[in-house]
C-alpha positions in Angstrom: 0.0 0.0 0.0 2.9 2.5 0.4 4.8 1.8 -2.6 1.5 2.6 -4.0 1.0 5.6 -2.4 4.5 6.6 -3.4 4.7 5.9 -6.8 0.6 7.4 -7.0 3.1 10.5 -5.2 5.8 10.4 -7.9 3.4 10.4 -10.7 1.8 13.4 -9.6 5.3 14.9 -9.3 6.2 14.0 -12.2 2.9 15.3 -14.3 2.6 18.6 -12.5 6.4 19.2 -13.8 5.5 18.1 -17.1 2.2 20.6 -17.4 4.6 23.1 -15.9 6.6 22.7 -18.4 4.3 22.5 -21.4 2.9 26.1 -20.4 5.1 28.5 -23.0 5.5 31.9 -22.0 7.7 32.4 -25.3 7.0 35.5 -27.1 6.4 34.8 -30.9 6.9 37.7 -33.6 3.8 39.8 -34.7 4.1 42.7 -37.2 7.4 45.2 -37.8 9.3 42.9 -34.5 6.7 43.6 -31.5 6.4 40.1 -30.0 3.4 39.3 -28.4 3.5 39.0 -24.5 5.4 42.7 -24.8 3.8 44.7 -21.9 1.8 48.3 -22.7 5.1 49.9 -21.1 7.6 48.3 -23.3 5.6 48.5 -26.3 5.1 52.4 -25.6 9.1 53.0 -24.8 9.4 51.0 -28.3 7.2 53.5 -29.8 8.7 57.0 -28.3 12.2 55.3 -29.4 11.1 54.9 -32.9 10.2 58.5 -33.3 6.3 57.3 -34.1 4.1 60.6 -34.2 0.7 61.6 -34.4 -2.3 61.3 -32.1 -2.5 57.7 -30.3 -5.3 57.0 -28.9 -5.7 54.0 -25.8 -8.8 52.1 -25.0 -8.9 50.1 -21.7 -11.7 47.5 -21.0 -11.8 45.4 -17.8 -13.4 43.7 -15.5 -12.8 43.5 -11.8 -14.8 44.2 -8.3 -18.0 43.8 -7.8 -18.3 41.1 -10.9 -17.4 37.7 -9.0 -16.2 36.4 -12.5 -12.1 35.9 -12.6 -10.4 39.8 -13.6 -8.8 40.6 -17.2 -8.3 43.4 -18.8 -8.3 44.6 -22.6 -6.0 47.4 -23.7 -5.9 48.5 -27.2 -2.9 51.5 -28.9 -3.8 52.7 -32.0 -2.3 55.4 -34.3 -0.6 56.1 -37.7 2.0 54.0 -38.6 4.4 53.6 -41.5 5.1 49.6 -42.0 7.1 48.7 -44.9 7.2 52.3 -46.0 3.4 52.1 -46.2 1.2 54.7 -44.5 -1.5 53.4 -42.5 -2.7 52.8 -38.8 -1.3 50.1 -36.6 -3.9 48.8 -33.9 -1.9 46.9 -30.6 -4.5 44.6 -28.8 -3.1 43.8 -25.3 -4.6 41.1 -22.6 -3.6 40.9 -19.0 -1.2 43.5 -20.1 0.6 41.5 -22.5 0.2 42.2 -26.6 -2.0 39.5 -28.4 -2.5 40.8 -31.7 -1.3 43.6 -34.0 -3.8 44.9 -36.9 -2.0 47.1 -39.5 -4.9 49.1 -41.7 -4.0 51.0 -44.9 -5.5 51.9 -48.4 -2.2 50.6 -49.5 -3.2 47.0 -49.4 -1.6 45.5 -52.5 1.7 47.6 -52.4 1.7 45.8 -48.6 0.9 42.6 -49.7 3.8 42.7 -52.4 6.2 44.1 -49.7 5.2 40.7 -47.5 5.8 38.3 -50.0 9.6 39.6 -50.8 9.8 38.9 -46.7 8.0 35.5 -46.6 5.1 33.4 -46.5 1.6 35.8 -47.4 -1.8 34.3 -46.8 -3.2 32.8 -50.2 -6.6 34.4 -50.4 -8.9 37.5 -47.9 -9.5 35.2 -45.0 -7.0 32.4 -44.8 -5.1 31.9 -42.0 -1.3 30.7 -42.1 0.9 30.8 -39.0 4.1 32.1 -40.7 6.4 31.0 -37.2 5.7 30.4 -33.4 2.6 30.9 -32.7 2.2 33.6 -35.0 -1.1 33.7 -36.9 -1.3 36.1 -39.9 -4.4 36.8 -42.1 -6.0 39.7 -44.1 -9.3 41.0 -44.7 -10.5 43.4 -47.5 -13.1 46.1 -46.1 -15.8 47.5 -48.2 -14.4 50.2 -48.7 -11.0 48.7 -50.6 -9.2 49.1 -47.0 -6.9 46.1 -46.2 -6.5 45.3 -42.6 -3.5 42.6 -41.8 -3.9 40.8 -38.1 -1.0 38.8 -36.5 -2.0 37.6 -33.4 -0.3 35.0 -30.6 -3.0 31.8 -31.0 -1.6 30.8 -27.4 -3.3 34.4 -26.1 -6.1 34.1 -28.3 -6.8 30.7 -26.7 -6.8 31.9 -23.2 -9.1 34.3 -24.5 -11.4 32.4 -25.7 -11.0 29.7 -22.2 -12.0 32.2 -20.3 -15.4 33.4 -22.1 -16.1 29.4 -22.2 -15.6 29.3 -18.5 -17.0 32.3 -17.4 -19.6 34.3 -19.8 
């Protein structure tokens, strides 16, 4: 019964290590080298280093006291932007203070969409997801009114996301 009880106690040892260790807190690459899991702070010094003007704008959504629900919190940069030499606006998505997604916007949609493919792998069609490294996911979307919007994201963060509206909305 005790070498049961102790090899029950190594197992559990053993599995809670293994989940530990399974649970990435890498950073993958989004758009122009943020990496998600950067923190509003860093990703703001990034931004006053790199001489990025013009008006930019921060939305905060959370939720906290008196909801009983576990807290999170939704920040979201946005402001012009120059990616590839392309002029458009650059919108930073963060959760739990760390970035999950980047969405670049521009007019210039096809002279972006050349500039990607001389870097790598470009999504085929509007709407189709590739995951160009990591846990990168990259996609595009055509709005009505000829804007292109391209969204990398962390799927990792994007998964939590979602966990958490399963479990508690």
């Amino acid at each position: 019964m005790t070498r049961d009880i102790r090899t029950l106690s190594i197992l559990c040892v053993v599995w809670t290590l293994l989940a530990l260790g399974c649970t990435s807190t890498r950073t993958t690459p989004l758009c122009d080298g943020f990496k998600s899991s950067e923190t509003v702070k860093e990703v703001r010094n990034r931004l006053n280093q790199d001489g990025t003007n013009g008006p930019w704008r921060q939305e905060s959504k959370s939720l906290g006291p008196p909801d009983r629900r576990p807290p999170y919190q939704f920040i979201v940069l946005s402001g012009p932007f120059r990616l590839s030499n392309i002029s458009g606006s650059l919108k930073l998505t963060f959760y739990n203070d760390r970035l999950m997604s980047t969405e670049f916007s521009t007019v210039k949609g096809g002279e972006y969409l050349a500039a990607l493919r001389q870097h790598g792998k470009v999504p085929s069609a509007v709407g189709v997801v590739i995951v160009p490294s990591g846990r990168t996911r990259l996609r595009y979307y055509v709005d009505p009114g000829g804007s292109f919007r391209f969204l990398w994201s962390d799927w990792k963060l994007e998964d939590e996301w979602s966990q958490w509206i399963s479990d508690h909305a």
